[in-house]
Backbone as CSV, one residue per row, in Angstrom:
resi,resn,N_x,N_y,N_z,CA_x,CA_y,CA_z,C_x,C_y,C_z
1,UNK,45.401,-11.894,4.845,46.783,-11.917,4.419,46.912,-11.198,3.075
2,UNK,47.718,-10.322,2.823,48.138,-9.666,1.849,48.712,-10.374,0.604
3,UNK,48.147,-10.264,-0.647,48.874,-11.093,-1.673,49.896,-10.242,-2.158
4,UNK,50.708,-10.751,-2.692,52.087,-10.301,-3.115,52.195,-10.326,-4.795
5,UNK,52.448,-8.924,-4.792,52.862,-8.513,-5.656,53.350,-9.052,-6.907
6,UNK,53.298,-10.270,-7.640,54.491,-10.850,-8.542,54.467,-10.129,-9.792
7,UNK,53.931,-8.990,-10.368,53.976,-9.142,-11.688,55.331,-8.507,-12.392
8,UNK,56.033,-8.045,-11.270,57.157,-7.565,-11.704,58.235,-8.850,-12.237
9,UNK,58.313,-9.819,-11.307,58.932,-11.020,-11.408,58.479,-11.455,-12.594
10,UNK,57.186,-11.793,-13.255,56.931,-12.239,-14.465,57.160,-11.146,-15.699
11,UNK,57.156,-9.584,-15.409,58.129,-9.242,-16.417,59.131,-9.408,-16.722
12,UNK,60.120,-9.813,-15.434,61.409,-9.524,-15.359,61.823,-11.418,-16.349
13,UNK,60.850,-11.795,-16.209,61.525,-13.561,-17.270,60.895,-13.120,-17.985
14,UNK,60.051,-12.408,-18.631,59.742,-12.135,-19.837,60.934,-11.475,-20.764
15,UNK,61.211,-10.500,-20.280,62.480,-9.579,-20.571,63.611,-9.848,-20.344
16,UNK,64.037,-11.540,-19.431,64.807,-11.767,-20.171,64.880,-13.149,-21.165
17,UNK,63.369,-13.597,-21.134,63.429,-14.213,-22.488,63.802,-13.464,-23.956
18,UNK,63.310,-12.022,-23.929,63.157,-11.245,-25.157,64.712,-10.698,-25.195
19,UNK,65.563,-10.818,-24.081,66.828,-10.736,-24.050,67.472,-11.975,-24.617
20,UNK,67.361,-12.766,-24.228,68.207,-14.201,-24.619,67.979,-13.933,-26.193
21,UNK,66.847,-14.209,-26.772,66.505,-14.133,-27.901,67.448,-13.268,-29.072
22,UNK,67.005,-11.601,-28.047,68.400,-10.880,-29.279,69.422,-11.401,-29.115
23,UNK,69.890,-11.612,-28.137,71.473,-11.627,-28.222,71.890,-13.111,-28.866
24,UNK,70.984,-14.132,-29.215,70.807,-15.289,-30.239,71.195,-14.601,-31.659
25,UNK,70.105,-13.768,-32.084,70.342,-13.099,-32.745,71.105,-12.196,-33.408
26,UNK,71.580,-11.248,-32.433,72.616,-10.502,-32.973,73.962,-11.382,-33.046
27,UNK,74.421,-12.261,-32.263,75.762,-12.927,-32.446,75.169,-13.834,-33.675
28,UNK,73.995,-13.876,-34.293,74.074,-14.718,-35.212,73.888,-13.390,-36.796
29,UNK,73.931,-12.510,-36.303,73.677,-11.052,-37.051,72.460,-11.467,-37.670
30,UNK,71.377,-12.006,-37.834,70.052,-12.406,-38.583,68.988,-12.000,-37.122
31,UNK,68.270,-11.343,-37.727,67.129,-10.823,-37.154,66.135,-11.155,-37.298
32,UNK,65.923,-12.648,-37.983,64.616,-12.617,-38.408,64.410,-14.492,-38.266
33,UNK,63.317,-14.366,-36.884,63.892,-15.360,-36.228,62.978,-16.787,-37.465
34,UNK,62.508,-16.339,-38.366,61.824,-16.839,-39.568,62.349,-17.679,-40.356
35,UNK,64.257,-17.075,-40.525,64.472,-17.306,-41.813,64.083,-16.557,-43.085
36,UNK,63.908,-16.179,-43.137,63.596,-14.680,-44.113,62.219,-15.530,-44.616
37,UNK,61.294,-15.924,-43.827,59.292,-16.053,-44.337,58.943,-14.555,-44.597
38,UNK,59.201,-13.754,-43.314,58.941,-12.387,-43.666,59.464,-11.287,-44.853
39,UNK,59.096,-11.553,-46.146,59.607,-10.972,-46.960,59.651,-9.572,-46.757
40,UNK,58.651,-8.530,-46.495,58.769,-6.877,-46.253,58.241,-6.997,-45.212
41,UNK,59.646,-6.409,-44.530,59.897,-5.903,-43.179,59.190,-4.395,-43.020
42,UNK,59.226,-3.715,-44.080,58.854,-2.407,-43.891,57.302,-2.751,-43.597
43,UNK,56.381,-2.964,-44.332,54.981,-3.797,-44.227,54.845,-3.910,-42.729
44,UNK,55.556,-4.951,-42.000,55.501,-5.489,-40.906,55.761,-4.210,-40.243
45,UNK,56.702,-3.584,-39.987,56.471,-2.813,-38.865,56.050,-1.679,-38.937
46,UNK,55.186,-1.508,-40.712,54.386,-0.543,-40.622,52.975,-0.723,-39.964
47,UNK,52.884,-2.568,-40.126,51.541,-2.715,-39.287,51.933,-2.449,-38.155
48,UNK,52.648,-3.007,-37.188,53.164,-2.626,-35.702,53.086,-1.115,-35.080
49,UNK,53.701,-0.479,-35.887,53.329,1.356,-35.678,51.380,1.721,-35.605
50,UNK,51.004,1.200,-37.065,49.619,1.536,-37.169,49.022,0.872,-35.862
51,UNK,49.325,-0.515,-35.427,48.429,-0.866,-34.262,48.353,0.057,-33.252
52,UNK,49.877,0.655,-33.009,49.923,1.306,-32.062,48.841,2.960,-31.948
53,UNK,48.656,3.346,-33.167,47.800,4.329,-33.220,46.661,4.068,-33.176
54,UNK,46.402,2.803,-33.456,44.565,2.156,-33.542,43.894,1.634,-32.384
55,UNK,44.484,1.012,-31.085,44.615,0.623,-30.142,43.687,1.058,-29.417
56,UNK,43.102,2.439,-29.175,42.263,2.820,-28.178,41.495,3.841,-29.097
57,UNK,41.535,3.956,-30.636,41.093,5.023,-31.111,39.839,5.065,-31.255
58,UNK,39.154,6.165,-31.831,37.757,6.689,-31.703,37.628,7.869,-32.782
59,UNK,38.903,7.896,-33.589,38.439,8.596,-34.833,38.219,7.844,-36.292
60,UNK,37.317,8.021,-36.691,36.724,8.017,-38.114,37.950,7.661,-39.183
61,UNK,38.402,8.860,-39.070,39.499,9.051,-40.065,40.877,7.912,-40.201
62,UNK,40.403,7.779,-39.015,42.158,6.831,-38.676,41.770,5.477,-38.968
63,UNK,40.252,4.985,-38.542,39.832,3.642,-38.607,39.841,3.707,-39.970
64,UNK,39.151,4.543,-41.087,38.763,4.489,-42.017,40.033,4.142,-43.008
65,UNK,41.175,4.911,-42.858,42.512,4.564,-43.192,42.962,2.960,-42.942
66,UNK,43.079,2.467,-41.555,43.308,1.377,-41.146,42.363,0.243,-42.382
67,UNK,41.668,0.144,-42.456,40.979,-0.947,-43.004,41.493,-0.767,-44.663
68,UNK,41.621,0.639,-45.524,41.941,0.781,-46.445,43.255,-0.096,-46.336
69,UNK,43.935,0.021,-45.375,45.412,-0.380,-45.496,45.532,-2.121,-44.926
70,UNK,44.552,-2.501,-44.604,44.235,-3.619,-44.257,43.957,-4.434,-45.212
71,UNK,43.012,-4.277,-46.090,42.175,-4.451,-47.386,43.329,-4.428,-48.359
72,UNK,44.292,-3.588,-48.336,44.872,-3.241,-50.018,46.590,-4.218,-49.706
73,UNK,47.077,-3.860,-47.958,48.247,-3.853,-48.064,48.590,-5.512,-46.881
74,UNK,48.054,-5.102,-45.573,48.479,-6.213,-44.466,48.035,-7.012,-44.817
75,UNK,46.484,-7.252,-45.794,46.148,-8.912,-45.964,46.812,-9.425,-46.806
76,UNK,47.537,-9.035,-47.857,48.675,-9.417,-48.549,49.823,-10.157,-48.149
77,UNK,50.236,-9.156,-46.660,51.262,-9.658,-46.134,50.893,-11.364,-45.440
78,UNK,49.746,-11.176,-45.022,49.845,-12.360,-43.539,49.535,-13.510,-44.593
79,UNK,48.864,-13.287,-45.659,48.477,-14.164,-46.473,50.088,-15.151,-47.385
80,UNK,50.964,-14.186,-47.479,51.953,-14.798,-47.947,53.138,-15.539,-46.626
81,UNK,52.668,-14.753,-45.318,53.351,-15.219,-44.460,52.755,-17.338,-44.391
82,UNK,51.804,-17.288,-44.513,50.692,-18.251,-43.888,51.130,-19.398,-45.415
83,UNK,51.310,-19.125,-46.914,51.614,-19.402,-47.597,53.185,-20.173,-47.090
84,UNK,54.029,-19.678,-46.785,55.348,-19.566,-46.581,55.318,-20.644,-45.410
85,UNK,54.766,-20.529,-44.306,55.463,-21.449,-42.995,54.281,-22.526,-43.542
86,UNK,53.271,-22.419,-44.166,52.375,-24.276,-44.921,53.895,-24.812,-45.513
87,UNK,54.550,-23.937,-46.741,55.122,-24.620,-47.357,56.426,-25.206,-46.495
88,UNK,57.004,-24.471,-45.629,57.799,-25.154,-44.692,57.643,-26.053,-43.803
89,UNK,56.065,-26.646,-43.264,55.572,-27.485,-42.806,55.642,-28.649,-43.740
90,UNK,55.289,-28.438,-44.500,54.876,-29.508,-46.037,56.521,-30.257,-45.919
91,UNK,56.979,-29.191,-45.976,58.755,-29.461,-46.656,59.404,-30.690,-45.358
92,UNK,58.710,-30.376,-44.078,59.441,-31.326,-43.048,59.235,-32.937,-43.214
């Protein structure tokens, strides 16, 4: 017997969980489903871009960058993120 196909069906509630979500969002015009924990946004989706270039890579140059920027800039970030939702735990 042939198994069937589902993974389309489990994108399709994925997408529209990630739907429900914006449109939470945008009628609430706040994007940041945090509460503003995420202080630099630019940071954040400069890591998001970089993952996307690091993902399958195999050059030198790019890894070698990545960790510089890991080391100087993203551990900064997650470190104050992680700071931020303790202290909002604490606070409940």
């Amino acid at each position: 017997m042939k198994k069937q196909d589902i993974r389309w069906q489990q994108r399709f509630t994925n997408f529209n969980k990630a739907l429900s979500q914006l449109t939470k969002f945008i009628t609430k015009q706040e994007l940041n489903e945090l509460g503003g924990l995420m202080k630099d946004g630019d940071r954040w989706m400069d890591m998001v871009e970089n993952r996307k270039l690091t993902f399958h890579t195999y050059n030198e140059e790019v890894a070698s960058n990545m960790v510089k920027l890991i080391t100087q800039q993203y551990f900064q970030a997650f470190t104050a993120l992680q700071t931020a939702l303790a202290d909002k735990v604490d606070s409940k």
